[in-house]
LOLUM-447630 format. One record per residue (C-alpha): x, y, z; residue in three letters. Coordinates in Angstrom, 1 decimal. Each point is the difference from the previous one (the first is absolute). Example, Ala and Ser with C-alpha at 12.3 -4.5 7.8 and 13.67 -1.06 7.14 Angstrom:
<recs>
REC        u        v        w   resn
REC     12.3     -4.5      7.8    ALA
REC      1.4      3.4     -0.7    SER
</recs>
This chain:
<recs>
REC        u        v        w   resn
REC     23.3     19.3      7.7    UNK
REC      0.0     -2.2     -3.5    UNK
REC     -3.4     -1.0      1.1    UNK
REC     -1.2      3.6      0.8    UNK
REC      1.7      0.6     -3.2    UNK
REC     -1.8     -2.7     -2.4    UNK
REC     -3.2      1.3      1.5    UNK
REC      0.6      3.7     -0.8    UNK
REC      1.1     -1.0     -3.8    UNK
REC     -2.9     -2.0     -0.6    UNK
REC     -2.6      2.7      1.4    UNK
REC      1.8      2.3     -2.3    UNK
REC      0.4     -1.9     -2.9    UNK
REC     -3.5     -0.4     -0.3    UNK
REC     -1.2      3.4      0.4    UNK
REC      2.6      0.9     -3.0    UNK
REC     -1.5     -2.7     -1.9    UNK
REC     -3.6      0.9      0.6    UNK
REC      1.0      3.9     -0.9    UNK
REC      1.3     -1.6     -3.5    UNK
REC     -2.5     -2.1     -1.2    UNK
REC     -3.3      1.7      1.2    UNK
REC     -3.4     -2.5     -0.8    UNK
REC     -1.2      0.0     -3.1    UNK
REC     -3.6      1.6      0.2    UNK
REC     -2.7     -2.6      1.8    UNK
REC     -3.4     -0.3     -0.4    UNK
REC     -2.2      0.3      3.1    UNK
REC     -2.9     -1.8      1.1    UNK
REC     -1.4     -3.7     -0.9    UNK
REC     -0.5     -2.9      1.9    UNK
REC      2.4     -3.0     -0.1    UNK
REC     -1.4     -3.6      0.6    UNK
REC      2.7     -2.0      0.9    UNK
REC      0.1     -3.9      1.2    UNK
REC      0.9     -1.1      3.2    UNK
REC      0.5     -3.4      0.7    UNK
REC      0.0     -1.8      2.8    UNK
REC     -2.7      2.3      1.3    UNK
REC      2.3      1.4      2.9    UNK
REC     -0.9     -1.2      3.9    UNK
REC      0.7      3.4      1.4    UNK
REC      0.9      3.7     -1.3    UNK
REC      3.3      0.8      1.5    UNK
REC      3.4     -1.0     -0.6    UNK
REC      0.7      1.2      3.5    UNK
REC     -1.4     -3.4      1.1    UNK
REC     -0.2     -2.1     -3.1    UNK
REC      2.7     -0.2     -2.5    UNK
REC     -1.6     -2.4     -2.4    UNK
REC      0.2      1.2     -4.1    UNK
REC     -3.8      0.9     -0.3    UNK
REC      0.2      2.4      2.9    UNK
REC      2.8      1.7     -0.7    UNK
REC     -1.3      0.4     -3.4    UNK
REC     -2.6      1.7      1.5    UNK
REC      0.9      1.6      2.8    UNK
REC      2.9      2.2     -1.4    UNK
REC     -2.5      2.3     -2.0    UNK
REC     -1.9      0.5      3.6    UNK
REC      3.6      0.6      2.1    UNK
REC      2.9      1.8     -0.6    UNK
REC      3.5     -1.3      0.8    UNK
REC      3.0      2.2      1.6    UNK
REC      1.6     -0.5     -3.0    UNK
REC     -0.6     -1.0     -3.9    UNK
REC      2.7     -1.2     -2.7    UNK
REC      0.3      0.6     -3.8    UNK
REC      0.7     -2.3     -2.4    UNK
REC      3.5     -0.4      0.8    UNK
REC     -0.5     -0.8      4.1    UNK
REC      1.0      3.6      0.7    UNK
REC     -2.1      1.6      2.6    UNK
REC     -2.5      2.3     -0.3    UNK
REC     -2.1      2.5      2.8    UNK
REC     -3.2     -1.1      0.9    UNK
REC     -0.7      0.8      3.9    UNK
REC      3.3      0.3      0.6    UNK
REC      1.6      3.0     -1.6    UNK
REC      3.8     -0.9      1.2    UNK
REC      1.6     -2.8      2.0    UNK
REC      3.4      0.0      1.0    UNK
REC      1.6     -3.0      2.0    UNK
REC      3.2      0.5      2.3    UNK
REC      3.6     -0.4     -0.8    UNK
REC     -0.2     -3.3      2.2    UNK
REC     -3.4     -1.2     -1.4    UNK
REC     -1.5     -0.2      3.8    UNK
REC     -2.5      3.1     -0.9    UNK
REC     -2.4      0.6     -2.9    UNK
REC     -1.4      3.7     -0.1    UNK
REC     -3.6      0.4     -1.7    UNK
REC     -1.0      3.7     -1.3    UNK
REC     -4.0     -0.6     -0.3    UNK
REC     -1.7      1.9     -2.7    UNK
REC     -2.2      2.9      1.8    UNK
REC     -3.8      0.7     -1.2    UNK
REC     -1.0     -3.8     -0.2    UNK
REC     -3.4     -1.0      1.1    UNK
REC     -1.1     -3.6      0.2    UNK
REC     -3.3     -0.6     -2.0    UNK
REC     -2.5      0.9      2.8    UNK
REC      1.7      3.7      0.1    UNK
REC      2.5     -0.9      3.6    UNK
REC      3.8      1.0     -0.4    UNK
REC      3.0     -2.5     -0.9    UNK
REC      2.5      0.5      2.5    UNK
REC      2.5     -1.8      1.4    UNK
REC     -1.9     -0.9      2.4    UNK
REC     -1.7     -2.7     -1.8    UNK
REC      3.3     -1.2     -1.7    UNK
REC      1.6     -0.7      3.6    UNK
REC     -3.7     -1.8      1.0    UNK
REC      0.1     -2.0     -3.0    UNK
REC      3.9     -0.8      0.7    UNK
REC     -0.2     -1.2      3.1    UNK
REC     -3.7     -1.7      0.0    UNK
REC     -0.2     -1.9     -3.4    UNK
REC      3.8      0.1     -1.8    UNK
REC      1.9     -1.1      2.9    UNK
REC     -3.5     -2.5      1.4    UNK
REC     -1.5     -1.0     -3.1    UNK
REC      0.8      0.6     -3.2    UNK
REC      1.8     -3.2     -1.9    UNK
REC      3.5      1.7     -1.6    UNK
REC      0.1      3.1      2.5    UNK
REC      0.2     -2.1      3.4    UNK
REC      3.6     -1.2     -1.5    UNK
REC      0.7      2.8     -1.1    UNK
REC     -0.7      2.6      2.6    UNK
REC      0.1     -2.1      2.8    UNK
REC      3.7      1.9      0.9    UNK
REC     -1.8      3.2      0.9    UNK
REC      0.7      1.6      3.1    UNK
REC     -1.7      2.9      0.0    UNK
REC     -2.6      2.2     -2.5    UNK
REC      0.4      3.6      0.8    UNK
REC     -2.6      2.9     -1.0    UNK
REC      1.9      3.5      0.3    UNK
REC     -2.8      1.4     -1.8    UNK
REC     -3.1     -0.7     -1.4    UNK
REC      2.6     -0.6     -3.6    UNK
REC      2.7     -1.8      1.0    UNK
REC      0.4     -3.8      0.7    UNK
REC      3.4     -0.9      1.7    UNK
REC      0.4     -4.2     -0.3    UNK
REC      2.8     -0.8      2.5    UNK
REC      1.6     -3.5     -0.5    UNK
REC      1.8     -2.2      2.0    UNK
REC      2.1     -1.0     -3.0    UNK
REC      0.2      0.6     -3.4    UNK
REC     -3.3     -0.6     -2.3    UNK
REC      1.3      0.8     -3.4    UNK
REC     -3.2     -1.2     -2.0    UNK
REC     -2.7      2.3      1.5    UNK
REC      0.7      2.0     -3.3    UNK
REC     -1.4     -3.4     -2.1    UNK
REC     -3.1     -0.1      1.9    UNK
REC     -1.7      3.3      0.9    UNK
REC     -2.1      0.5     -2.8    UNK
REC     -3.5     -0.5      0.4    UNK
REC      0.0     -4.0     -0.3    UNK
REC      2.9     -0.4      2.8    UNK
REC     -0.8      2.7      2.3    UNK
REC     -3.7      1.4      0.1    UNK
REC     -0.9      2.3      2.6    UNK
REC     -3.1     -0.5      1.3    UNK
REC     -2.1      3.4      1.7    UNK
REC      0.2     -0.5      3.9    UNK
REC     -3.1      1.9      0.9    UNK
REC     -1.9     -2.9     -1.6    UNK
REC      2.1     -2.9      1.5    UNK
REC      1.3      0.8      3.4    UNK
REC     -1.2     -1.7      2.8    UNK
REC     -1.6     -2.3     -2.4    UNK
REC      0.4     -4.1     -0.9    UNK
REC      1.5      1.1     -2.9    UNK
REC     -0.2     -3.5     -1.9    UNK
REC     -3.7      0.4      0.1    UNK
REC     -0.5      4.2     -0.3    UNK
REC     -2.7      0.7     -2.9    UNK
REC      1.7      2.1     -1.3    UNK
REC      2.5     -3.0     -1.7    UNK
REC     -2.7     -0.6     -2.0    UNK
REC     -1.2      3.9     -0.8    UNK
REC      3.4      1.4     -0.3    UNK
REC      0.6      3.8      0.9    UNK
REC      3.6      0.8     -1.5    UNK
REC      1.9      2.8     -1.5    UNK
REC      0.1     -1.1     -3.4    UNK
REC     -1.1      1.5     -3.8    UNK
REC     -3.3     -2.4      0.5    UNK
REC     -2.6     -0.1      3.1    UNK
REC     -1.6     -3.3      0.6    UNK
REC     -4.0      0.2     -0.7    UNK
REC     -1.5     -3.9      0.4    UNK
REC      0.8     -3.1     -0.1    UNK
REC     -2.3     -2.6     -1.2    UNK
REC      0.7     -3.3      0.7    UNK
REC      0.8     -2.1     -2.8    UNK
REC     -0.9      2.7     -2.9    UNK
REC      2.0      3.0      0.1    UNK
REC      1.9      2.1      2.5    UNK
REC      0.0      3.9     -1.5    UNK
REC      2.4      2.6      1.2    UNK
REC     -0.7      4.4     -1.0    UNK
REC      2.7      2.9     -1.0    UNK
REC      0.9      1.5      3.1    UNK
REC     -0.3      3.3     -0.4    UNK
REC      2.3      1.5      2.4    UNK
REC      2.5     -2.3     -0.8    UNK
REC      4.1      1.6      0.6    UNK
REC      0.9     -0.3     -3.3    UNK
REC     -1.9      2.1     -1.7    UNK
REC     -1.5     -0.7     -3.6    UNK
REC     -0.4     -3.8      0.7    UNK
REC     -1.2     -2.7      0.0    UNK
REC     -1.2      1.0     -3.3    UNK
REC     -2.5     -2.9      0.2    UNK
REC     -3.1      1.0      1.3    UNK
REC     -0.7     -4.1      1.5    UNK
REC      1.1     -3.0      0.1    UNK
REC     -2.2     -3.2      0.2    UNK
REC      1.7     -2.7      0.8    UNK
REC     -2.0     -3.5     -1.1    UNK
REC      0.3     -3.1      1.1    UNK
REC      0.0     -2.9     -2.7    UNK
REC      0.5     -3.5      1.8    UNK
REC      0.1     -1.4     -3.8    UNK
REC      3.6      0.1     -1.9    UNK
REC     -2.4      0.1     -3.4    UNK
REC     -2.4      2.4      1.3    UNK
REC      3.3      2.4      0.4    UNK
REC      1.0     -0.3     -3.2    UNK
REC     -3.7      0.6     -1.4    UNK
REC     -0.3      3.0      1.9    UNK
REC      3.3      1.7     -1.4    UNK
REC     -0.2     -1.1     -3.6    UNK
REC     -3.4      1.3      0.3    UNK
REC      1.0      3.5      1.8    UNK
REC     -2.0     -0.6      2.7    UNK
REC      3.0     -0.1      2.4    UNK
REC      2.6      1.9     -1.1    UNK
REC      3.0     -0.8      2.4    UNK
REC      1.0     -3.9      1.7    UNK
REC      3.6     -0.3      1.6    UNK
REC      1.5     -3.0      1.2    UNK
REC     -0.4     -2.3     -3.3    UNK
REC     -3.4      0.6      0.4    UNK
REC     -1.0     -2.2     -3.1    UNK
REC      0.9     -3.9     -0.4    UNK
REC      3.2      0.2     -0.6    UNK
REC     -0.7     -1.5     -3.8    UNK
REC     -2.1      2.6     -1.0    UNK
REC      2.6      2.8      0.5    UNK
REC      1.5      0.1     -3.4    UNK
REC     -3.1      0.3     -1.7    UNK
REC     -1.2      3.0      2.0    UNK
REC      2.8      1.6     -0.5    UNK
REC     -0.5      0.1     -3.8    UNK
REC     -3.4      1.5      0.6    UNK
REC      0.3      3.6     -0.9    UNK
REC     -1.9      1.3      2.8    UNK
REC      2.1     -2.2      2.8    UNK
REC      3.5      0.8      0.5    UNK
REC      2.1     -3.0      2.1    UNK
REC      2.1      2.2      2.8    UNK
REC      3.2     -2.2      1.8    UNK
REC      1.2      3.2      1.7    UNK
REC     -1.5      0.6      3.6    UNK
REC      1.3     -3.1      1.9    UNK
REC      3.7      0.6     -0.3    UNK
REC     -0.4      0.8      4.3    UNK
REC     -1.5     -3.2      0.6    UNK
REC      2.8     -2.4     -0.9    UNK
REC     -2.5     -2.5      0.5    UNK
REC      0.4     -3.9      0.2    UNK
REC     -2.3     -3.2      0.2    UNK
REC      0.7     -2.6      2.5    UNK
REC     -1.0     -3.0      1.9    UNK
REC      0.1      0.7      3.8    UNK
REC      0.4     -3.6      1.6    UNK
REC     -1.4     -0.2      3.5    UNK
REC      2.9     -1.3      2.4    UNK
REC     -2.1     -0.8      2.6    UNK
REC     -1.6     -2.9     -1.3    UNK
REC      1.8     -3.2      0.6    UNK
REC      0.6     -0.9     -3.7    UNK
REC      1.7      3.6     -0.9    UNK
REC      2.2     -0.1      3.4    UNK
REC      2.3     -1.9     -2.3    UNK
REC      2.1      2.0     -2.5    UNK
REC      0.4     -3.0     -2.1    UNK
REC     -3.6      0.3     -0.4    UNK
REC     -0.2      3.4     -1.0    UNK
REC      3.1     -0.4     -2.5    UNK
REC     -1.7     -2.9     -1.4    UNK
REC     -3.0      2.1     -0.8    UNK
REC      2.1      3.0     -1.7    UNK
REC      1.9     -2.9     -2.1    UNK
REC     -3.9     -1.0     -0.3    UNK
REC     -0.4      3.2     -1.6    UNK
REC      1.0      1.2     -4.3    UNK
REC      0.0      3.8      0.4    UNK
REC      0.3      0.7     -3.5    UNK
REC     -3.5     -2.0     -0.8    UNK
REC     -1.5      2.4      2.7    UNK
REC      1.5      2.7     -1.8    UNK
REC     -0.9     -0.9     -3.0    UNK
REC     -3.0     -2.2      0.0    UNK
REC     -1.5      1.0      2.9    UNK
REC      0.4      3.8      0.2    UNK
REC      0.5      0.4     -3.9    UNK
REC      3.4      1.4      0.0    UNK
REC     -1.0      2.8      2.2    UNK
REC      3.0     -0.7      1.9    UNK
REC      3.4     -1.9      0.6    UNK
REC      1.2     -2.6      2.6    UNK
REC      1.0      1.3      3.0    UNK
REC      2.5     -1.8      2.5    UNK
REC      0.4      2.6      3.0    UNK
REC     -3.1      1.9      1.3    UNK
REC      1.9      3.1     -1.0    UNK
REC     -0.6      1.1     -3.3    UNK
REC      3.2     -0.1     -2.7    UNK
REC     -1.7      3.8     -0.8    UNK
REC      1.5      1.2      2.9    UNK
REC      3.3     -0.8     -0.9    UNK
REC      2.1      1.3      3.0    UNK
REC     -1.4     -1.8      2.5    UNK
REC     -1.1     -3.6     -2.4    UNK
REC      2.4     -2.9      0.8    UNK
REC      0.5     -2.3     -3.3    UNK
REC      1.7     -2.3      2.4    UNK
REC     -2.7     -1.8      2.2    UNK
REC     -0.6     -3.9     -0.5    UNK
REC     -2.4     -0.5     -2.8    UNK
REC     -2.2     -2.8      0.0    UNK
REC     -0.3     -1.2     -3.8    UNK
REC     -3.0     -2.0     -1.4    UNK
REC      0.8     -3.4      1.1    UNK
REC     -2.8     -2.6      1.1    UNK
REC      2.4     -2.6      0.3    UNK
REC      1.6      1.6      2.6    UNK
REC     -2.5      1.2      1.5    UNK
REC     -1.5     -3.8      0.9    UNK
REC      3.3     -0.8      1.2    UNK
REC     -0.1      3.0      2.7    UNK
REC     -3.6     -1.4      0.6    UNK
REC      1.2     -3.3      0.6    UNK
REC      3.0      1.3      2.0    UNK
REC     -2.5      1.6      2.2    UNK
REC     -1.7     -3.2      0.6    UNK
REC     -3.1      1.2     -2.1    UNK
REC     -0.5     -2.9     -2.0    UNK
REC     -2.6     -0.8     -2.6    UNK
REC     -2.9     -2.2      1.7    UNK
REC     -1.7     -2.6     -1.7    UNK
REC     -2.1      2.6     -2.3    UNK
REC      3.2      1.8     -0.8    UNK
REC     -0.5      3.0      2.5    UNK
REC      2.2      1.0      2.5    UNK
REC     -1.6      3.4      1.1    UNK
REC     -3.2      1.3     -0.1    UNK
REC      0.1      4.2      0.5    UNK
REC     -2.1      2.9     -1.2    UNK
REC      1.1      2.7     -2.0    UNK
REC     -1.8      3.7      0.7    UNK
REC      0.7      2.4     -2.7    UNK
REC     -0.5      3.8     -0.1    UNK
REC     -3.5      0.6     -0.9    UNK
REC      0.8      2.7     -2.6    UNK
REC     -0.8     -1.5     -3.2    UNK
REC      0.5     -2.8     -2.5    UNK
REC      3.9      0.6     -0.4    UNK
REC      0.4     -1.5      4.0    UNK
REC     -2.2     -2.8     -0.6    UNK
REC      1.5     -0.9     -3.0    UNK
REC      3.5     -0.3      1.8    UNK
REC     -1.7     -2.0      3.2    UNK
REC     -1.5     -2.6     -2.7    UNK
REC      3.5     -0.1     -1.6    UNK
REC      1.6     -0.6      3.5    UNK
REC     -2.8     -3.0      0.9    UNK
REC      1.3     -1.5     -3.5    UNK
REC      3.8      0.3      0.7    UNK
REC     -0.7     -1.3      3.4    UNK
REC     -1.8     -2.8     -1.1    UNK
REC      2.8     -1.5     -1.8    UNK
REC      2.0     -0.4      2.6    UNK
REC     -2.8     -1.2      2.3    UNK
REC     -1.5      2.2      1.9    UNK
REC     -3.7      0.8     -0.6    UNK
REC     -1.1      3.9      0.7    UNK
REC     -3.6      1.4      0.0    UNK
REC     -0.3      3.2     -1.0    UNK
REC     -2.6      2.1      1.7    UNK
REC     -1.2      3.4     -1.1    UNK
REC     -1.4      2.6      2.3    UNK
REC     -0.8      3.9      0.1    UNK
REC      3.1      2.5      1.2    UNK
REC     -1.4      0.3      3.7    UNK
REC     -0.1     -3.9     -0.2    UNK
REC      3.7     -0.3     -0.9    UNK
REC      1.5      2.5      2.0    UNK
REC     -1.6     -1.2      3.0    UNK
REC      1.0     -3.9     -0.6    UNK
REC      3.5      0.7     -1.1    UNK
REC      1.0      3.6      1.9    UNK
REC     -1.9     -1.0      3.6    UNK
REC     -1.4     -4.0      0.0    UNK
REC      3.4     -0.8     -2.0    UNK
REC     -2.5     -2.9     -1.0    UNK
REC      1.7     -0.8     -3.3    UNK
REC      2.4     -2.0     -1.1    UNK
REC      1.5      1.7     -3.3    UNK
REC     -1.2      3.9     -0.5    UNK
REC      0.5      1.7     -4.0    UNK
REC      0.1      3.4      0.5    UNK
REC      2.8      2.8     -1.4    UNK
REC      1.4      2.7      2.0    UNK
REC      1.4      3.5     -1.1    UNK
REC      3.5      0.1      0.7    UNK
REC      0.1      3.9     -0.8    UNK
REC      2.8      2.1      0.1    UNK
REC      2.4     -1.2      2.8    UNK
REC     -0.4     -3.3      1.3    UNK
REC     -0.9      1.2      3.5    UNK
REC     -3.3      1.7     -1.2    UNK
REC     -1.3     -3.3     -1.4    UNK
REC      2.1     -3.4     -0.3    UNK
REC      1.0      0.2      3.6    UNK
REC     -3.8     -0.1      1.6    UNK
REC      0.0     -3.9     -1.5    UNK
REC      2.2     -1.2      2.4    UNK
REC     -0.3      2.1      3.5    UNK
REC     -1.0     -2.2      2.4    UNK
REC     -2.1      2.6      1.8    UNK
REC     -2.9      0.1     -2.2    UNK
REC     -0.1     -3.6      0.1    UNK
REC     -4.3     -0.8      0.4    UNK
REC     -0.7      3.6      1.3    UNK
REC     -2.7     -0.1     -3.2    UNK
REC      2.2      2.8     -1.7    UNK
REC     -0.6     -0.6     -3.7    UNK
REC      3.2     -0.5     -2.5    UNK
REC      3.0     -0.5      3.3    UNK
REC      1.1     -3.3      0.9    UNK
REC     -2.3     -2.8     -0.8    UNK
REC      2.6     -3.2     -0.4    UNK
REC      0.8      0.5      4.0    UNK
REC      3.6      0.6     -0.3    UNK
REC      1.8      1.0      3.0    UNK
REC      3.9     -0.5     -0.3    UNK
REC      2.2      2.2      2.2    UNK
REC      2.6      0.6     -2.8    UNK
REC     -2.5      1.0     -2.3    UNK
REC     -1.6      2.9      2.5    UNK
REC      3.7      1.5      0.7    UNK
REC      0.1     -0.1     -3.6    UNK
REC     -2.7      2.2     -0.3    UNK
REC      0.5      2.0      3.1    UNK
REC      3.5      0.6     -1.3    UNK
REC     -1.1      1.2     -3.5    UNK
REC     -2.7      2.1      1.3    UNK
REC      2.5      1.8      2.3    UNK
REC      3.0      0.1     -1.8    UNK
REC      0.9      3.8     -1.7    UNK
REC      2.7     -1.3     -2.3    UNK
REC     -1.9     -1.0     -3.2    UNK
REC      3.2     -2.9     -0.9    UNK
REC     -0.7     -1.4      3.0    UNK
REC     -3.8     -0.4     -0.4    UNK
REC      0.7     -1.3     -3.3    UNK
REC      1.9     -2.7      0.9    UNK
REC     -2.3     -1.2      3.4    UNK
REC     -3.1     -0.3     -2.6    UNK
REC      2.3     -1.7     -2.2    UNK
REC      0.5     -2.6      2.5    UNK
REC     -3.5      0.2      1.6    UNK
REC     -1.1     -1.1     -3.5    UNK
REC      2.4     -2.7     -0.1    UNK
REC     -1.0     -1.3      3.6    UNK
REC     -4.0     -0.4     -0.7    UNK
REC      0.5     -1.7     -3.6    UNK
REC      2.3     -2.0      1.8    UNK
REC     -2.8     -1.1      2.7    UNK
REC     -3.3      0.5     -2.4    UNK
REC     -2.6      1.7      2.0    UNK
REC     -1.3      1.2     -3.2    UNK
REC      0.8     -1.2     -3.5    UNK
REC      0.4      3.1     -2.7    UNK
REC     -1.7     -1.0     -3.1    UNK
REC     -0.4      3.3     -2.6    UNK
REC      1.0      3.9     -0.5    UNK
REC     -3.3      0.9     -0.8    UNK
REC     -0.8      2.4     -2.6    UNK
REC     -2.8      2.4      0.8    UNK
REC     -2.0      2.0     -2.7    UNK
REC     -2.6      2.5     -0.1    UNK
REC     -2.7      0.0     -3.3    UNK
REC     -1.5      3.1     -0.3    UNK
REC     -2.0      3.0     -2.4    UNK
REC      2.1      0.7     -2.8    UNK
REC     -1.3      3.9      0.6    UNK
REC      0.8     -0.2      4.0    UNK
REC      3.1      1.9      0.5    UNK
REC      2.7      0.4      2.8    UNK
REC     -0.8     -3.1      1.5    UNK
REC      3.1     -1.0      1.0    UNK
REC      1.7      2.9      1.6    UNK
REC      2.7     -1.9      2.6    UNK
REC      1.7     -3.4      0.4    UNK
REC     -2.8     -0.9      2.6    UNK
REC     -2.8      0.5     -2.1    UNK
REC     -1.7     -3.2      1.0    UNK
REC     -0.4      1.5      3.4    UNK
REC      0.3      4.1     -0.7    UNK
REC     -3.0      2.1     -0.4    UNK
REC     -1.7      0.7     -3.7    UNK
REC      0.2      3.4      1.0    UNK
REC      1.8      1.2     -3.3    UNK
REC     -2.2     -2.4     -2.0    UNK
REC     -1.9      2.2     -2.7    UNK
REC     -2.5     -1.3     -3.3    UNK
REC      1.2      1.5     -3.6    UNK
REC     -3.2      0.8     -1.5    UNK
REC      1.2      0.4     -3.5    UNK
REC     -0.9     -2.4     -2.4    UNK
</recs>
């Protein structure tokens, strides 16, 4: 019942909260040009959780639920949810009148399709997490009944748009649904309705004009613009051409002077769902990485606080567990911590029986970072330094996203990967998807690239995911944590520090903890001078 309970309060709080502070008055109409980079490989978060497309894709799709700025939970498809005194059952009241953007009904019907065929199948975070589901009942055409074998206590983190978009089954049954058109021309619930895509320019989304909640988007388009060129970004929005960039869309040196511009504002708020963290991914399938002596070597190898603040401009701080210290109930202080010491580091080398030949190399490896802009390469140059010094040489190669995924999430033809993950809200939803071995080369992006498949670890996770007593999940991520910086699969190197630059006169622009990924629905231009 506490669970029912929490639910009830939070559902209530906010309408109580929205009856006391109504909106200030918005103006309608305008078009917002907003950057988006990486240009995004597909349209739907259903299948693709990289940053650029959920960017995107949450102005196109709806999720069951939103949050607020202070992670309470909001309506959005779903109008209630109540989960059972024993945490088996998690009841879904769908809003009624909801059409999907080529005029068809949302029912439950296309939540249970989208459940069973891509959550539970496909999608990176939700095969962990809903991979307990026994059964996904329809009573009516309103009501979603998710039956659980155990426990799964952080659904509630993860059903917004990002973590659990609902794709419409009338266009995807009986399809491949990897390679269905329509990932590529969305048709969602959402405040926005896809219009075109042109490679490499510009993808542009329209107002919906049926949308549920009625009186928004105020915007009347979005055009979001693909800039390759960290400079060119920051042209383009000290300029006004482009009036909104998230994800530290400028080089990261330029951000203090923008913000001083008085018609760019510098926004930090947004990310606070994310929880997000850089790391190296080491693949434990090559012969030189099977060694952990190797791998510690490399994290001794390693000064996070140059990478925080050198590399990424302070836009960050170390990290030593791949959960974030921001979510402080579940972060453990405690792991072992690898400080910067070369000199140990050559000794674990040498220990290994990786010695320095005659040129003073002892390992030759290449280093693949993630292709989304100049911050990533910076830190995979700073690693082939570091690395250097204690003898081994690294090449760094540079590729396009599909390029990347591909070698890293299916070929696993790398030897050391720079990426960063979300960690979100619950350690389930995000962290968790790093080391399960089932996603292991199944060429599902941001899951398990280091090829780490310990036992202890899985029940670890297993026990987490289906344990209803929050202590008790505390304390196995707690010692999860402890367990993989014990045995390195991945080295944590920085917190990172997300921001947003935008339009000094673009308001209620960030409306929820999740902004990153939530739609720009409430998003509205001041026209005032």
């Amino acid at each position: 019942m506490q669970t029912k309970l929490l639910s009830r309060i939070a559902l209530i709080g906010w309408t109580l909260a929205a009856l006391a502070h109504p909106a200030a008055a918005q103006v309608a109409g305008g078009t917002l040009t907003s950057i988006i980079q990486p240009e995004p490989v597909v349209l739907t978060s259903a299948l693709n959780t990289a940053a650029p497309t959920g960017f995107f894709s949450a102005n196109v799709f709806d999720g069951l639920i939103e949050y607020d700025n202070d992670f309470k939970l909001k309506p959005a498809l779903a109008t209630r949810w109540d989960v059972s005194a024993d945490g088996k059952t998690i009841t879904l009241k769908l809003r009624e009148g909801v059409k999907w953007h080529d005029g068809k009904p949302f029912t439950s019907a296309d939540v249970k399709w989208t459940v069973e065929n891509v959550w539970q199948k496909i999608h990176a975070r939700n095969q962990i997490l809903y991979q307990k589901i026994t059964a996904v009942e329809t009573p009516d055409a309103h009501t979603v009944v998710l039956r659980f074998s155990e426990p799964s206590l952080a659904i509630l983190s993860s059903l917004n748009s990002n973590g659990a978009q609902v794709l419409p089954k009338h266009l995807y049954e009986g399809t491949d649904v990897l390679t269905n058109p329509y990932n590529n021309k969305p048709v969602g619930t959402g405040a926005f309705v896809f219009k075109e895509w042109s490679k490499g320019n510009y993808i542009t989304v329209e107002r919906n004009p049926d949308y549920w909640d009625k009186g928004k988007p105020y915007l009347d388009r979005i055009i979001f613009k693909v800039i390759p060129d960290a400079g060119a970004r920051a042209a383009a929005l000290e300029s006004g051409e482009v009036q909104y960039g998230p994800f530290s869309p400028v080089p990261l040196r330029d951000a203090e002077r923008l913000g001083k511009l008085p018609n760019l504002k510098i926004e930090r708020r947004g990310y606070a769902w994310l929880s997000p963290w850089l790391f190296a991914d080491l693949n434990i399938d090559k012969p030189h990485f099977k060694d952990v002596r190797v791998r510690q070597a490399i994290a001794h190898a390693i000064d996070r606080n140059t990478i925080s603040k050198v590399v990424w401009y302070g836009f960050g701080k170390p990290a030593i567990s791949p959960v974030s210290s921001t979510l402080t109930a579940f972060h453990n202080p405690a792991v072992p911590q690898y400080a910067h010491d070369p000199k140990k580091a050559e000794a674990l080398l040498d220990a290994a029986g990786l010695k320095r030949g005659s040129d003073g190399v002892r390992l030759r490896i290449d280093i693949d970072y993630l292709p989304y802009g100049d911050d990533y390469k910076r830190t995979a140059e700073y690693f082939k330094q570091a690395l250097k010094r204690v003898g081994i040489e690294a090449n760094v190669r540079s590729q396009d996203t599909a390029t990347y995924t591909k070698r890293v999430y299916g070929d696993r033809d790398f030897d050391i990967s720079i990426v960063w993950f979300a960690g979100f809200a619950d350690p389930s939803v995000g962290v968790t998807r790093a080391y399960w071995p089932d996603l292991i080369g199944k060429s599902i992006p941001w899951t398990n690239a280091s090829g780490y498949r310990d036992p202890a670890a899985r029940k670890l996770i297993e026990q987490a995911q289906s344990s209803g007593d929050p202590a008790e999940r505390v304390r196995l991520f707690k010692e999860l944590q402890a367990k993989v910086q014990t045995e390195l699969p991945s080295i944590p190197l920085i917190e990172i520090e997300f921001f947003t630059v935008h339009a000094a006169n673009l308001k209620g622009a960030v409306a929820s903890v999740d902004q990153s990924y939530g739609t720009l629905k409430n998003a509205w231009f001041d026209k005032q001078p």
